[in-house]
BAGU-176625 format. One record per residue: x, y, z of N, C-alpha, C, CB in turn; residue in one letter. Coordinates in steps of 0.2 Angstrom, whole numbers, plus 5000, padded with zeros to 4 digits. Glycine has a CB too. Example, Ala and Ser with C-alpha at 12.3 -4.5 7.8 and 13.67 -1.06 7.14 Angstrom:
residues 2
5066_4972_5039_5062_4978_5039_5066_4984_5039_5057_4978_5045_A
5064_4989_5035_5068_4995_5036_5064_5000_5039_5070_4997_5029_S
END
This chain:
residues 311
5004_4994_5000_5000_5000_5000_5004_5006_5000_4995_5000_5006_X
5002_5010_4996_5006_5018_4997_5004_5021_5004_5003_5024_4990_X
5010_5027_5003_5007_5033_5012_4997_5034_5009_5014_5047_5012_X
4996_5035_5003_4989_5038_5000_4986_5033_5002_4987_5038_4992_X
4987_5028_5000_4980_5020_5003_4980_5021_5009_4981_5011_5001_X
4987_5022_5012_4985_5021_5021_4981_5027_5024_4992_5021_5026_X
4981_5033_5021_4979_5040_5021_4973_5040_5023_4980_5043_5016_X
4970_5037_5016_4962_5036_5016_4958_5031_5021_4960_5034_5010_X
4961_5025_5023_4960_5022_5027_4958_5024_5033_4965_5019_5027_X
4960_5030_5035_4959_5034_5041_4954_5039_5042_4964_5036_5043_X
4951_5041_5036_4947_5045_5034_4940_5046_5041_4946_5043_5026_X
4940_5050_5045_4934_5051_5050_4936_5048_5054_4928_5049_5050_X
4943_5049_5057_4947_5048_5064_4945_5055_5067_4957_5048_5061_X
4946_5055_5075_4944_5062_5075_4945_5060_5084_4935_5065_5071_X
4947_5067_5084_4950_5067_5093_4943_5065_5099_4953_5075_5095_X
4945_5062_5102_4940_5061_5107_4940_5066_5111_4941_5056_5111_X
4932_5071_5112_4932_5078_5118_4934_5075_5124_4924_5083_5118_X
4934_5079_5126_4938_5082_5135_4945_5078_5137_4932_5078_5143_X
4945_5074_5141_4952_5072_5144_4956_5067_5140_4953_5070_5151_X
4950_5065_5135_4954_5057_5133_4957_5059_5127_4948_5050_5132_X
4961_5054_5123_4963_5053_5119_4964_5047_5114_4966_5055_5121_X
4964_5048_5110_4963_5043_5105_4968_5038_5103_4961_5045_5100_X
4969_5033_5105_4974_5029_5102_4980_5029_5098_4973_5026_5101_X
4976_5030_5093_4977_5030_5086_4981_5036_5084_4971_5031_5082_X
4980_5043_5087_4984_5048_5086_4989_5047_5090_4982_5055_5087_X
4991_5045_5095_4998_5042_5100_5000_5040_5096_4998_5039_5105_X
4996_5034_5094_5001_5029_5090_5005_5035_5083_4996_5021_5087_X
5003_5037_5082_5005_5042_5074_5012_5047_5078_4997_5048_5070_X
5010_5048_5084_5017_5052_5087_5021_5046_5086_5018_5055_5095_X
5020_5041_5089_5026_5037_5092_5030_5034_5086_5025_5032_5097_X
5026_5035_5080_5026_5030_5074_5031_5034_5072_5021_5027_5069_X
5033_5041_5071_5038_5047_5071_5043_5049_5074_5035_5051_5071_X
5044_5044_5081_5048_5046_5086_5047_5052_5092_5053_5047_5082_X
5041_5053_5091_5038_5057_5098_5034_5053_5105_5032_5061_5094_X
5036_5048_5103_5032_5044_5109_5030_5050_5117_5039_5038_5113_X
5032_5052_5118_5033_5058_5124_5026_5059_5125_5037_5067_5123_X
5023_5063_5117_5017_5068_5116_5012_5061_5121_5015_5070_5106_X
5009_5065_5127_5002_5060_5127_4995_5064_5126_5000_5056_5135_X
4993_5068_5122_4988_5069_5121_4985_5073_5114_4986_5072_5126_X
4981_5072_5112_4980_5071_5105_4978_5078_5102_4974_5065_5103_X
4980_5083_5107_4976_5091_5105_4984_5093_5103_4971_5097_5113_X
4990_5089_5105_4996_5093_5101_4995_5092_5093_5002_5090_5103_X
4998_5098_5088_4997_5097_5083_4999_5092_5078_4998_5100_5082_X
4993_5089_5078_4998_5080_5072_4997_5078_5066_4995_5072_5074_X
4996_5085_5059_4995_5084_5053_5000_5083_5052_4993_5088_5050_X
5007_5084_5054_5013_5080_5051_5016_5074_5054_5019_5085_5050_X
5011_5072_5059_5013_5066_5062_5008_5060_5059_5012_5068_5070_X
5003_5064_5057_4997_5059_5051_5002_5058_5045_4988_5064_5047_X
5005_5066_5042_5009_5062_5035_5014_5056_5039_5017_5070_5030_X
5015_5058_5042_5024_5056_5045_5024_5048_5044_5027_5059_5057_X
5018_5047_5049_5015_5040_5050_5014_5036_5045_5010_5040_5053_X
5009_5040_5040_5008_5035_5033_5014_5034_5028_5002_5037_5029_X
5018_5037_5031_5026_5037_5026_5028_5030_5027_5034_5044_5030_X
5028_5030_5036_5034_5025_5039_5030_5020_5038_5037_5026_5047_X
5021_5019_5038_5019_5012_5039_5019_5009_5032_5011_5011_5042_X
5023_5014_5025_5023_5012_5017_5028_5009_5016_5024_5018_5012_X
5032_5009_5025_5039_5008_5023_5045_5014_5018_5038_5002_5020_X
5041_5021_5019_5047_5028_5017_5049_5031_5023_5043_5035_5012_X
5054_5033_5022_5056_5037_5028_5052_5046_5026_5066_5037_5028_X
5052_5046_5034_5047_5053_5032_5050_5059_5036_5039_5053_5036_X
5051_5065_5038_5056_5069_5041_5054_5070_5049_5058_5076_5038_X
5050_5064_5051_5052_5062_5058_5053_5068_5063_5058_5057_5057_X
5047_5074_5061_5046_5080_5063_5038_5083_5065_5050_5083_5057_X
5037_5085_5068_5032_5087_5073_5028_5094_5067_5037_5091_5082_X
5032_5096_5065_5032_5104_5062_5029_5102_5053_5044_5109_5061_X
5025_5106_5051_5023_5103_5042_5028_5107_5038_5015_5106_5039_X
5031_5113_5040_5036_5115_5034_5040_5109_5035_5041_5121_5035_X
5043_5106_5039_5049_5101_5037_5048_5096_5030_5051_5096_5044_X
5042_5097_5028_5042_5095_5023_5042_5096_5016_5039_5093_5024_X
5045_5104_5017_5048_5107_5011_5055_5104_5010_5049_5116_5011_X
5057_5101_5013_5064_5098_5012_5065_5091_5012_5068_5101_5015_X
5057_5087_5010_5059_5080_5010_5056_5078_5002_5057_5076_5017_X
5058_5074_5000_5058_5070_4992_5059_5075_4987_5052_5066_4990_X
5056_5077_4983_5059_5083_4977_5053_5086_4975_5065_5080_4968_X
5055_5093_4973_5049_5097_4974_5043_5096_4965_5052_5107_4977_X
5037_5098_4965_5034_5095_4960_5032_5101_4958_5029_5090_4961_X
5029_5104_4952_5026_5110_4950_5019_5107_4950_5028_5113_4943_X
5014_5114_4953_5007_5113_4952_5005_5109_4948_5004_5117_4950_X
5007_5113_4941_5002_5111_4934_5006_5101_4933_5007_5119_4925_X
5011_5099_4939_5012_5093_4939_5010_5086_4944_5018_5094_4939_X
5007_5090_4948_5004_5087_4957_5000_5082_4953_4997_5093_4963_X
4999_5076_4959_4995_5072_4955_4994_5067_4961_4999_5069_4947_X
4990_5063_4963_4984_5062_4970_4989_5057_4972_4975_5057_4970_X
4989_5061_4979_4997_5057_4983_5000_5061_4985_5003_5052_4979_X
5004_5064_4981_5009_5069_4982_5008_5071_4989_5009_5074_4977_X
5014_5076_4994_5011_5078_4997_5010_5086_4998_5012_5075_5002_X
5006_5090_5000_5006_5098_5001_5007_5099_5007_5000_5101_5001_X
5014_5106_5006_5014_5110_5011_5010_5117_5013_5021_5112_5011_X
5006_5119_5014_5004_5125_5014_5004_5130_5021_4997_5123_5012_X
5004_5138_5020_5004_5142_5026_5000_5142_5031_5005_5148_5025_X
5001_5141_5037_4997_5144_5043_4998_5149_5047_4996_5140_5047_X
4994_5154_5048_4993_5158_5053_5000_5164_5051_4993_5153_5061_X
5003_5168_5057_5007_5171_5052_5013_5171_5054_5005_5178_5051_X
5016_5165_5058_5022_5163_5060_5026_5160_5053_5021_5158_5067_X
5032_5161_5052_5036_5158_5047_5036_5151_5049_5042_5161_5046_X
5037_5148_5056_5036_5141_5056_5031_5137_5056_5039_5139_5060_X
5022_5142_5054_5017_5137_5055_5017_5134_5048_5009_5141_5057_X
5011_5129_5049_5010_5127_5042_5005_5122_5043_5018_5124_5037_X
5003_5120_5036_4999_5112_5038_5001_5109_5032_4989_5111_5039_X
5000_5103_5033_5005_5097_5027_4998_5091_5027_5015_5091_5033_X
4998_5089_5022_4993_5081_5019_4996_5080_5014_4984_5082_5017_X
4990_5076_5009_4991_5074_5004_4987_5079_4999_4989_5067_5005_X
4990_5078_4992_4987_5082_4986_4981_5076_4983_4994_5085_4981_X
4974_5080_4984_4969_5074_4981_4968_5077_4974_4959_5072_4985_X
4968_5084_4976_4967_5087_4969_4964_5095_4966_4961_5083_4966_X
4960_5099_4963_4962_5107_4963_4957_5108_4958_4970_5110_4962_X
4953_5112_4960_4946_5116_4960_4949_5123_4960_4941_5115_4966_X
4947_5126_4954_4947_5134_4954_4955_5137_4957_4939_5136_4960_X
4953_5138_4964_4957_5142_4966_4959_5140_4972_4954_5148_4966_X
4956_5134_4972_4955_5128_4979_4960_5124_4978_4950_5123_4979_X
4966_5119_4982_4966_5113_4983_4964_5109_4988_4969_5112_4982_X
4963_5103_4985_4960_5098_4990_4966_5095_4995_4956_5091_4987_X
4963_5094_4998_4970_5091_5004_4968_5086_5008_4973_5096_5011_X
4969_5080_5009_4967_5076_5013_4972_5074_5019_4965_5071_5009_X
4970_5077_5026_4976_5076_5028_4973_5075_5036_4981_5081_5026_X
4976_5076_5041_4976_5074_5047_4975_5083_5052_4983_5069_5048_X
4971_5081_5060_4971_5086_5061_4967_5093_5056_4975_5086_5062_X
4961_5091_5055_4959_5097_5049_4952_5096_5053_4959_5096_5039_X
4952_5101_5057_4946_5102_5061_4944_5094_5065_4939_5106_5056_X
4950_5094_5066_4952_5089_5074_4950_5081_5071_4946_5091_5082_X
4951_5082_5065_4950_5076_5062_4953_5072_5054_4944_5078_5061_X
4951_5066_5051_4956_5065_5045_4951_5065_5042_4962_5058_5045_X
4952_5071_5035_4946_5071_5031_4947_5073_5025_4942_5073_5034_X
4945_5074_5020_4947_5079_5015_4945_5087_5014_4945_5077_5010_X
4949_5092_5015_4947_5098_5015_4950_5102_5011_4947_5099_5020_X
4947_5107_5008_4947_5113_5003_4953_5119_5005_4938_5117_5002_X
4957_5121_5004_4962_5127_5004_4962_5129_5000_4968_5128_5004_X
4963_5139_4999_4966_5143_4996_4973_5142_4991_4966_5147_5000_X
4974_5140_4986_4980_5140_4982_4984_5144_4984_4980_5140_4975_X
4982_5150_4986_4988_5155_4986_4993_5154_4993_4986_5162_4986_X
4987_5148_4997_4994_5146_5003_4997_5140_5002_4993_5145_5012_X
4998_5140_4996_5002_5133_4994_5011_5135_4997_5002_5131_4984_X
5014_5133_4998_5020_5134_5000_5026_5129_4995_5019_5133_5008_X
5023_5122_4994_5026_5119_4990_5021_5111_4989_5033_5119_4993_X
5023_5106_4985_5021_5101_4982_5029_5096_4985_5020_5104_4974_X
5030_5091_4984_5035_5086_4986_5033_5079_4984_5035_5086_4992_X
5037_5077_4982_5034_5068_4982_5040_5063_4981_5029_5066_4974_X
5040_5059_4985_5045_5053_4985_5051_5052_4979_5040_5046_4985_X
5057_5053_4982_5062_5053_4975_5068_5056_4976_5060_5057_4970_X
5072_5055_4971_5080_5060_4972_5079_5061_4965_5088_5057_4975_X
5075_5062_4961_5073_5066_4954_5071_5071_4953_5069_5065_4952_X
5071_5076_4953_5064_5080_4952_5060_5077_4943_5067_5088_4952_X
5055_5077_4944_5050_5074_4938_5053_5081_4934_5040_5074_4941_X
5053_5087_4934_5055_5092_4929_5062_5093_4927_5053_5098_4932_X
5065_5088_4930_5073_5085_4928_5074_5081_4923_5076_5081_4932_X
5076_5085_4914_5077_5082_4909_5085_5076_4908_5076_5086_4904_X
5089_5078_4913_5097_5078_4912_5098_5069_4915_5102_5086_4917_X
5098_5064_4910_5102_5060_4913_5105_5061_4922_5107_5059_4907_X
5103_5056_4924_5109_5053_4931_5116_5055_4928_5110_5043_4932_X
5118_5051_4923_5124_5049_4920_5128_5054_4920_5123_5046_4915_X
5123_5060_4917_5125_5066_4912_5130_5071_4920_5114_5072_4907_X
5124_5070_4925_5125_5074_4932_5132_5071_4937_5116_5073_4936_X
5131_5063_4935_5140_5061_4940_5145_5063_4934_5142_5049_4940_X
5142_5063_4927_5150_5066_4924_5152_5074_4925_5149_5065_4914_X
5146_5078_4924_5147_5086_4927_5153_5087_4933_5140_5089_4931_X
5147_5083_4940_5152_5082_4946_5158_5079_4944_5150_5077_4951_X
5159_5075_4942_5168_5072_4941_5170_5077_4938_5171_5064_4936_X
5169_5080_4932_5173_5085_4930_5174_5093_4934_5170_5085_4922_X
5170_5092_4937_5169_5101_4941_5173_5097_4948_5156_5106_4943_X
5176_5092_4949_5181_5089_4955_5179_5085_4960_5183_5093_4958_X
5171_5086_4959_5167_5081_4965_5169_5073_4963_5157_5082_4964_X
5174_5071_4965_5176_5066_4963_5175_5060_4967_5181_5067_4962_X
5171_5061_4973_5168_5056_4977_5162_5054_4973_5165_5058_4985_X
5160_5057_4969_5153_5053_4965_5155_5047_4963_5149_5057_4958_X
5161_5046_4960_5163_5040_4959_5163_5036_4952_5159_5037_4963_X
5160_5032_4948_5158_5031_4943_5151_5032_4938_5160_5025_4945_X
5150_5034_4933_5144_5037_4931_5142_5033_4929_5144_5042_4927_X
5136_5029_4933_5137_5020_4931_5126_5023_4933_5144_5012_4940_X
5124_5028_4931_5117_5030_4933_5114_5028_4939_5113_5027_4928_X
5117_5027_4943_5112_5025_4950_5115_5028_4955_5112_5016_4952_X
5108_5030_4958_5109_5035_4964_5111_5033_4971_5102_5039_4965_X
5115_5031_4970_5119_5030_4978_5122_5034_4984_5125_5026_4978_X
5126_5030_4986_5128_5034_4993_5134_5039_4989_5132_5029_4999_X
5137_5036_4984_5144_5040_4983_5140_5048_4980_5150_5034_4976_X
5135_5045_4976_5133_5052_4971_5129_5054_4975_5130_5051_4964_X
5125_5053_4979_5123_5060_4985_5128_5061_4988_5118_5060_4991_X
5133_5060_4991_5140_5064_4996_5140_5067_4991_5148_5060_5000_X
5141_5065_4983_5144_5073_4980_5141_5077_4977_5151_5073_4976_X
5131_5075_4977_5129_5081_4977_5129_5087_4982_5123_5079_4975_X
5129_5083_4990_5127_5086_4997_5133_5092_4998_5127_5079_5003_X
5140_5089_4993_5146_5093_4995_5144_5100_4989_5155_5089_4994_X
5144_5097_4986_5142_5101_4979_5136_5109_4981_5136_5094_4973_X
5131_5104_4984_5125_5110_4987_5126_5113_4992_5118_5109_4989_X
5133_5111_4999_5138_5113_5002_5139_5121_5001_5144_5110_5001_X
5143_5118_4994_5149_5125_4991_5147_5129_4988_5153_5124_4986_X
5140_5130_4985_5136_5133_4982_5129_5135_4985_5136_5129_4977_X
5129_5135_4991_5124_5137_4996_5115_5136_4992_5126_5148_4997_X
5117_5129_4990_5109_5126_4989_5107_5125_4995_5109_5120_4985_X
5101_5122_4995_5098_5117_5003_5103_5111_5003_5089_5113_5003_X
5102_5108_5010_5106_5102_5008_5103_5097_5009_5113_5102_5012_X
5100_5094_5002_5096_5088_5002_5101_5085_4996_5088_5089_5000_X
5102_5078_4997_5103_5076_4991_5098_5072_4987_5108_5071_4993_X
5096_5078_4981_5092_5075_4976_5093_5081_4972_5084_5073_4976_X
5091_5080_4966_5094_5084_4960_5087_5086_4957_5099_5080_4954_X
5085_5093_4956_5082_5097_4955_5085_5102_4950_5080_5099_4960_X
5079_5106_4948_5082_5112_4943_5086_5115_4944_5080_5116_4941_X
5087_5118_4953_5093_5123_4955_5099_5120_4954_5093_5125_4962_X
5098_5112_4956_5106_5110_4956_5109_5111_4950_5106_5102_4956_X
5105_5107_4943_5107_5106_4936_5110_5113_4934_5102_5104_4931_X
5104_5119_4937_5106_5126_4933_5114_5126_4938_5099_5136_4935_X
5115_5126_4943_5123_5126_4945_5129_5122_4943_5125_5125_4951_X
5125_5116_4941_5131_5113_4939_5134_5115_4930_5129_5104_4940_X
5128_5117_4929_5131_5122_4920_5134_5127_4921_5127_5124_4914_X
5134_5131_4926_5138_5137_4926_5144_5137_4931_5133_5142_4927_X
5145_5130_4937_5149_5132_4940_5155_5128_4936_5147_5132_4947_X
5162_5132_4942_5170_5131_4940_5171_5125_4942_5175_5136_4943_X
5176_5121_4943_5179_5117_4944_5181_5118_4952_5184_5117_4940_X
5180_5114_4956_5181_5112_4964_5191_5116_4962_5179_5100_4967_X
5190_5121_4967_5198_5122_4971_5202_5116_4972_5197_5125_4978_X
5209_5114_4972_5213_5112_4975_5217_5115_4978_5215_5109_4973_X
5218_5115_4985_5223_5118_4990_5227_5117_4986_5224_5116_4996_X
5232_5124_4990_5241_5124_4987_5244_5119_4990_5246_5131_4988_X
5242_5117_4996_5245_5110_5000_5245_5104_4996_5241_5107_5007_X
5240_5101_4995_5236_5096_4991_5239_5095_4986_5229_5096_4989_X
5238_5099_4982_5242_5100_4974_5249_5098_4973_5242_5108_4973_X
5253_5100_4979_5260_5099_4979_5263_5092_4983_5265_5106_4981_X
5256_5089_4986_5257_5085_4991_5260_5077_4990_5251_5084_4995_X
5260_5072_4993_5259_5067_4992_5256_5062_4994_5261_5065_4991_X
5254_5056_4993_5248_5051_4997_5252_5048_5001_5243_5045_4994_X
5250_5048_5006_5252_5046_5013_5251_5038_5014_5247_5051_5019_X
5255_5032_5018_5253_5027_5016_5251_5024_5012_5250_5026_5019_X
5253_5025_5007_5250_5024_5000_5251_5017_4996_5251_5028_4995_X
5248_5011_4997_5253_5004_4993_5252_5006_4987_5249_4994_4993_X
5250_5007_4984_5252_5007_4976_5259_5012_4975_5244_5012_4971_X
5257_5019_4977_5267_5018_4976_5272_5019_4981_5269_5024_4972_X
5273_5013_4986_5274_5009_4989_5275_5003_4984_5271_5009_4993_X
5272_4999_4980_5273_4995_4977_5276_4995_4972_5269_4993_4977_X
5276_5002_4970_5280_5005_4961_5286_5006_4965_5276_5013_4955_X
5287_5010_4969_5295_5010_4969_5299_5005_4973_5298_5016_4972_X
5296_4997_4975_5297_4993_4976_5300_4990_4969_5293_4991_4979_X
5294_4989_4965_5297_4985_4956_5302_4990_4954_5291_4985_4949_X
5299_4997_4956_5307_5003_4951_5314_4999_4953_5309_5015_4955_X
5314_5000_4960_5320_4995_4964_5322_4992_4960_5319_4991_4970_X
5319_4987_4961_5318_4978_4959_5323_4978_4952_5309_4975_4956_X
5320_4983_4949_5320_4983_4941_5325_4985_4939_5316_4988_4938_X
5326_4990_4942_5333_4996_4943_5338_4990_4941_5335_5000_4952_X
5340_4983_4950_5344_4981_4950_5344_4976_4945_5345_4981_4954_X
5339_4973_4942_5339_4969_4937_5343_4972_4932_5333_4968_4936_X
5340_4978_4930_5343_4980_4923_5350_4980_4925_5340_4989_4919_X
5353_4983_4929_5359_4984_4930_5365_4980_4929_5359_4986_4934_X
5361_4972_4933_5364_4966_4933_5364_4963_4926_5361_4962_4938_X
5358_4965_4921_5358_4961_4914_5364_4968_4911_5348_4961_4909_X
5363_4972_4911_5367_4976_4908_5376_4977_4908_5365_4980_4910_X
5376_4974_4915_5385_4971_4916_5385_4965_4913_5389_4971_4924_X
5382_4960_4911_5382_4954_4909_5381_4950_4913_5385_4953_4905_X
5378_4952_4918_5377_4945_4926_5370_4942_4925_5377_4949_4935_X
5369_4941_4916_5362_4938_4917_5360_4934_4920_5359_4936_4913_X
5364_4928_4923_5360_4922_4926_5359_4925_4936_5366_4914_4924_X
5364_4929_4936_5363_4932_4943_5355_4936_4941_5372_4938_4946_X
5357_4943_4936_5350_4945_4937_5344_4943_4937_5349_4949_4933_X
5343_4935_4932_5338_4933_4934_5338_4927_4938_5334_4933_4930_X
5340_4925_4945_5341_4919_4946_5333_4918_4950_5348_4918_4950_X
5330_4923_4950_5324_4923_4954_5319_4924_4950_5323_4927_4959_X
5320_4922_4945_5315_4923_4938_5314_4917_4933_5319_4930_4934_X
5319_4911_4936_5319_4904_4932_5313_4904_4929_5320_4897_4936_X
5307_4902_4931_5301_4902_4927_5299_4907_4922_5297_4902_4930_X
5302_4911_4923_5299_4915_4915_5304_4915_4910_5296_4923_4916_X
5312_4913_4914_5319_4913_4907_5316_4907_4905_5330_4913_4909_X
5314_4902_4909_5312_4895_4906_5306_4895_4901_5310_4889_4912_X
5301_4900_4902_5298_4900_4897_5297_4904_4892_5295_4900_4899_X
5303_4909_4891_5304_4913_4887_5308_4911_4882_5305_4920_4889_X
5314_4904_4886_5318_4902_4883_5313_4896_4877_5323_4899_4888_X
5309_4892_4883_5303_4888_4875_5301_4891_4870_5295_4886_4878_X
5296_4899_4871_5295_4902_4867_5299_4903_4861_5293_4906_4870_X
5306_4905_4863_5310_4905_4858_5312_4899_4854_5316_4908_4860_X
5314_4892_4859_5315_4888_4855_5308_4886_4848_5317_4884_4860_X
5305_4886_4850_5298_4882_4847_5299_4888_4840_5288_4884_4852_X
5301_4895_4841_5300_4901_4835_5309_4898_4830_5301_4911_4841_X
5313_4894_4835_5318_4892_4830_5324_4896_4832_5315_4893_4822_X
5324_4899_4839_5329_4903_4841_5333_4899_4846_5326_4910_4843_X
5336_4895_4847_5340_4890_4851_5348_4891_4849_5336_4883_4848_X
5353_4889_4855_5359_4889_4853_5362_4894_4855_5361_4889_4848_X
5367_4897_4852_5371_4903_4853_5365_4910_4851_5379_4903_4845_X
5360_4907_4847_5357_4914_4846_5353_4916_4851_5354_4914_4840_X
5350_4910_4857_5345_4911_4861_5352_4915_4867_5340_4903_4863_X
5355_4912_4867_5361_4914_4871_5362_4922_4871_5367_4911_4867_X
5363_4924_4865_5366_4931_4861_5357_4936_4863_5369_4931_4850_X
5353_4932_4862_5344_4936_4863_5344_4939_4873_5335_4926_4861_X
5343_4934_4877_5344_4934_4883_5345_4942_4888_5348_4930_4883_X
5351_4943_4885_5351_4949_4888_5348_4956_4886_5357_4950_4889_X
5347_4955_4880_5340_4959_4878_5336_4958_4880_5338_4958_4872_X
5333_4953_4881_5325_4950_4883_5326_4955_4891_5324_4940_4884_X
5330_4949_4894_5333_4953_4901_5329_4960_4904_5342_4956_4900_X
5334_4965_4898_5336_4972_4899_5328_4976_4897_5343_4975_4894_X
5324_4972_4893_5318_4975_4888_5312_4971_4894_5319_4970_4877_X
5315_4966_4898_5309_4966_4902_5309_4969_4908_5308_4961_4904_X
5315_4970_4913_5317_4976_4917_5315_4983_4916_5323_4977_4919_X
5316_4986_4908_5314_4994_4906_5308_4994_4908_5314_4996_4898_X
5302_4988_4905_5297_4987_4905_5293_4988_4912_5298_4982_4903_X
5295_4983_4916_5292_4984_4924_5294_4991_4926_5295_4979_4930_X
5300_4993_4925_5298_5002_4928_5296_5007_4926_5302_5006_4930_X
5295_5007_4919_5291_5010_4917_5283_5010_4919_5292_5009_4912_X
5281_5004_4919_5273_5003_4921_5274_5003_4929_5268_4996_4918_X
5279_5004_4932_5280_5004_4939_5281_5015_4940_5288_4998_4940_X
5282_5016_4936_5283_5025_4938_5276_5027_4934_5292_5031_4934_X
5271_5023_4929_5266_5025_4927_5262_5026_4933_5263_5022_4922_X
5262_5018_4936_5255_5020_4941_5256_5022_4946_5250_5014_4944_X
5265_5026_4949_5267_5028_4955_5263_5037_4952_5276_5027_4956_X
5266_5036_4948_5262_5046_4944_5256_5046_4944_5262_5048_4935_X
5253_5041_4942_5244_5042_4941_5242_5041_4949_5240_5035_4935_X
5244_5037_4953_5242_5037_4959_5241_5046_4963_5247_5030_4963_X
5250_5049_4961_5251_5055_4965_5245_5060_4961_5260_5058_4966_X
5246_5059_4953_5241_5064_4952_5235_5063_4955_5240_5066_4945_X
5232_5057_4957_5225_5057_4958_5225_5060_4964_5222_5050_4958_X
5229_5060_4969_5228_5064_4976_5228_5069_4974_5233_5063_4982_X
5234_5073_4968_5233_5082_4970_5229_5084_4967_5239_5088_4969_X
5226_5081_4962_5218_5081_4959_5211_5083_4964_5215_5074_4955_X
5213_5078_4969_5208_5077_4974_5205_5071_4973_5204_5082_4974_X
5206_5066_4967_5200_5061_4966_5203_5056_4971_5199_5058_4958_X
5209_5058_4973_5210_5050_4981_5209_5053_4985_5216_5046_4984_X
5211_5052_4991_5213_5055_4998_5220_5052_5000_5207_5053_5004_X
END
């Protein structure tokens, strides 16, 4: 069942007059993490959303207050609402009042709301459009979002949010840390989901700063190059030893692969004095070899730190 099917479900719930209180609304605090509240005259239209979030199994913002729900799932245009959704609208003339339900639907100059607490009861009732405050629905989309996933991890990687990680279309943990740093730096809200504000900043903004520390630094504990200037070593003394002509010293720790480079040759017809005379070539052409891919990935490891894409 959606939060909506449960919604209606409760339709002509209604507080019990004088001292008592009605089960049903307690249980909708506690189902929110208010257990405390015991009496049903505290305000509980966002403890009615809150509740049919969590019994859908969605997380809901687990909040007493109905604005908090300008900042949960991604926001929806009017001309886009559609039965479910849920409505924020204004109350009274405090910046923190408000009342929150569900969006059933919109008459004139009206919308319907079906929600909790609306004249002490769960019911469907009529509001002024002009205290709409906002629209929301379940997501890290916005529905008015044309731009690929894909399109949005590649932006980030290229503008330095390099925790997003791979542009593989799926919204995970790595690609919300770097929209969340992203709306950080750029004094969005800090929700991770992607809306129009985000996309309009990620086409105009620069590339993420790298400190002047960073930049010139290097990775600390690092096995990868730890393990390249181990083979450079290695390699070093190899070449050196093939090069004065101590091949059998340079490779005495390498028998299996002269024994197999020696088959290879013989089977090709290179056997004798000539395999003899080949050897220290091979030797010297396989030691160039390892350090060289031994200082590639020692380079690419350190650029990736003063880039920022490692730590």
């Amino acid at each position: 069942m959606t939060p909506y099917d449960i919604a209606r479900l409760h339709i002509g719930l209604k507080e019990i007059p004088g001292d008592k209180d009605h089960p049903d609304i307690l249980a909708m605090y506690a189902r929110v993490g208010h257990g405390w509240v015991e009496h049903d005259e505290v305000a509980w239209c966002a403890a009615f959303v809150g509740s049919c979030l969590e019994q859908a199994g969605e997380r809901s913002t687990r909040s007493l207050t109905a604005r908090s729900y300008l900042d949960w799932g991604v926001p929806v245009d009017m001309a886009d609402a559609r039965e479910g959704d849920i409505v924020v609208l204004s109350r009274g003339t405090s910046s923190w009042q408000g009342h929150v339900g569900f969006y059933v639907g919109s008459t004139g100059r009206e919308i319907e709301v079906l929600g909790g607490n609306q004249s002490n009861a769960v019911s469907v009732a009529s509001y002024a459009r002009d205290r709409l405050l906002g629209i929301r629905r379940a997501g890290e989309i916005a529905p008015s979002v044309t731009l690929p996933l894909t399109k949005v991890q590649t932006l980030l990687g290229q503008l330095g949010y390099h925790e997003v990680g791979r542009a593989d279309g799926i919204m995970g943990p790595r690609t919300k840390g770097a929209i969340l740093a992203f709306r950080a730096e750029h004094d969005l809200p800090l929700h991770p989901i992607i809306d129009q504000d985000l996309v309009a900043a990620l086409m105009t903004a620069r590339s993420r700063p790298v400190s002047e520390t960073r930049a010139r630094g290097m990775p600390e504990r690092s096995r990868i190059v730890a393990a390249s200037d181990a083979q450079i070593g290695l390699g070093s003394l190899g070449l050196m030893g093939t090069m004065s002509g101590r091949v059998a010293s340079a490779l005495s720790e390498a028998e299996d692969a002269q024994g197999l480079a020696a088959s290879v040759l013989t089977i090709l017809g290179l056997d004798g004095e000539m395999l003899s005379a080949l050897l220290p070539w091979i030797g010297t052409a396989v030691f160039v070899g390892v350090i060289l891919y031994a200082l590639k990935a020692r380079n690419a490891r350190i650029d990736d730190h003063r880039n920022g894409k490692t730590s």
